[in-house]
N, C-alpha and C positions, 0 to 999 in steps of 0.2 A: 571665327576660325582662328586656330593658332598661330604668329606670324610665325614663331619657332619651329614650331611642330611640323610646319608644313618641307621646311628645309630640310636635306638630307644630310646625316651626319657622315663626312669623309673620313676614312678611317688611316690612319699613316701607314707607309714602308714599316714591312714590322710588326704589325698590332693586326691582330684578329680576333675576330666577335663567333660566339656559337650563342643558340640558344637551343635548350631544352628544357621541357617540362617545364617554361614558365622561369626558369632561370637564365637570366642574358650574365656569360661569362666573357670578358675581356682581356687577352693576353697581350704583353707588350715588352719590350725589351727592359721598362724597368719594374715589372710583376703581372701580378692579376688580381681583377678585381670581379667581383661577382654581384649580381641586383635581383631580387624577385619581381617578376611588373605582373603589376595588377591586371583583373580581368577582364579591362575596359581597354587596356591598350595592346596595339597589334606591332609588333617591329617584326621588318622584314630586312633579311641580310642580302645584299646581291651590290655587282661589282664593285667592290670595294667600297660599298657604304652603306649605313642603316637607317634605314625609312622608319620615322613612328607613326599610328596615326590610331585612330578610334572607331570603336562603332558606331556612336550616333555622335554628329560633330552640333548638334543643335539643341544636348542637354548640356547644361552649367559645370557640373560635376566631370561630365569626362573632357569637354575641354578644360578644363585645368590641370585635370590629369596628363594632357595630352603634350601642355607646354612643361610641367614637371616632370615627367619621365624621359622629355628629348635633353632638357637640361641635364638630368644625370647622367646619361646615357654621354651625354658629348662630356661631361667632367671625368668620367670612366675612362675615355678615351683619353683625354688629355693627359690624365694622373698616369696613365702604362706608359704611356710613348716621352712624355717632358717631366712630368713631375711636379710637384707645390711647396711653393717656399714660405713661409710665413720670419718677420726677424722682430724679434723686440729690445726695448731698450731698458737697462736699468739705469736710474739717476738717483742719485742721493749718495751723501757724503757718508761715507763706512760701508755702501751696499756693494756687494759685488756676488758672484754669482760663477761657479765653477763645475765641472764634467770629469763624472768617471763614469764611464759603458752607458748604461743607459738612466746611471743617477742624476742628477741636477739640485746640487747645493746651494740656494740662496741663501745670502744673510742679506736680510732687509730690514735691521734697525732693531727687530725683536729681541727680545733675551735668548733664543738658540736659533739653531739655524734651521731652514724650512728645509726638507728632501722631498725633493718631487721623481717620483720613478715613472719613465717615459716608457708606452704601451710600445707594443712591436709593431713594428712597421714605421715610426718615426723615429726620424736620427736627428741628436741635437749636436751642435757646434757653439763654441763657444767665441770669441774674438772681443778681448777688454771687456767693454758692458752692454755688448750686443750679442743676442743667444739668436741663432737661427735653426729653425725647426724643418725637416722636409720631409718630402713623405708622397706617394702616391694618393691616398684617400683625401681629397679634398676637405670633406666634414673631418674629418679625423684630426688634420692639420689645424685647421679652426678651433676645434675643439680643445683641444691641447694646448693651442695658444692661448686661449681665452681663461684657461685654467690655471696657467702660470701668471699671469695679468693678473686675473683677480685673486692672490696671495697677496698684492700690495699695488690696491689701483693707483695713479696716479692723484697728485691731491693739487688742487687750484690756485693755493699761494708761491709754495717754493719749486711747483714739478716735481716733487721726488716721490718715486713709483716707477712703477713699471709700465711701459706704454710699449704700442707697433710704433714703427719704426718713422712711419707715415702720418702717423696722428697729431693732431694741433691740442694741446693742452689752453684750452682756454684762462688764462690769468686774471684773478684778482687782486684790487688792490686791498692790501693788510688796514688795522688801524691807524688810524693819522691822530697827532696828537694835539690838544689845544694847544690855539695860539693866545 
């Protein structure tokens, strides 16, 4: 059984869930966000919280479905009522990285400069050589980050790239010369 699954998702002051025709739509003070669930899982809406669970709990298949659909379902939740921040870092000497609406200019070393055009629904911010990305859709946040990271991953000798904010760049040591 699911340990997930089994737990009921509480839904905030604010934030309400419908489902119809197989679409769980979630509204919340900072948007909406909408899911298809498959035919193997049952959500139920009542006092202020939604129940997932399955039809057979003792095939492979729908319990995993059962612990991925609460997952989403509670990130749905989360993204309407708080929202997701992702922040990355740029390092390296000439790199820097600037905002207009929803363009994002990086110069990372290259002979021109990179424009990354930010999908709707994410807002970037800029502050020195840290971009922060937000956004209701959890994947989306992710995604978006990981798409400006890999413009200029981080590299092992000097750091310079782009990394989260959070992440340990493991260091190497360069060549050492005879003695």
């Amino acid at each position: 059984m699911s340990r997930l699954g089994k737990l009921p998702i509480i839904l905030p002051a604010g934030t309400t869930a419908v489902l119809d025709k197989g679409i769980l739509t979630v509204n919340g003070p900072k948007g909406q966000l909408q899911q298809a669930i498959h035919k193997f899982i049952k959500v139920v809406i009542e006092d202020g919280a939604i129940m997932v669970n399955v039809d057979n709990k003792d095939e492979r298949q729908q319990r995993a479905f059962w612990g991925l659909f609460h997952k989403l379902i509670g990130n749905m939740v989360i993204g309407v009522s708080q929202g997701y921040e992702k922040k990355l870092e740029i390092n390296g000497v000439g790199y820097r990285v600037s905002i207009a609406g929803q363009k994002l200019t990086l110069n990372l070393g290259f002979s021109h400069p990179v424009d990354f055009i930010l999908p709707d629904g994410i807002k970037g911010q800029v502050e020195a050589n840290i971009i922060t990305l937000t956004g209701i859709d959890k994947q989306l946040v992710g995604e978006i980050a990981a798409q400006i990271r890999r413009q200029r991953k981080p590299e092992p000798y000097k750091g310079k790239g782009i990394k989260y904010i959070d992440e340990v760049i493991r260091r190497k040591a360069g060549k050492t010369s005879a003695k």
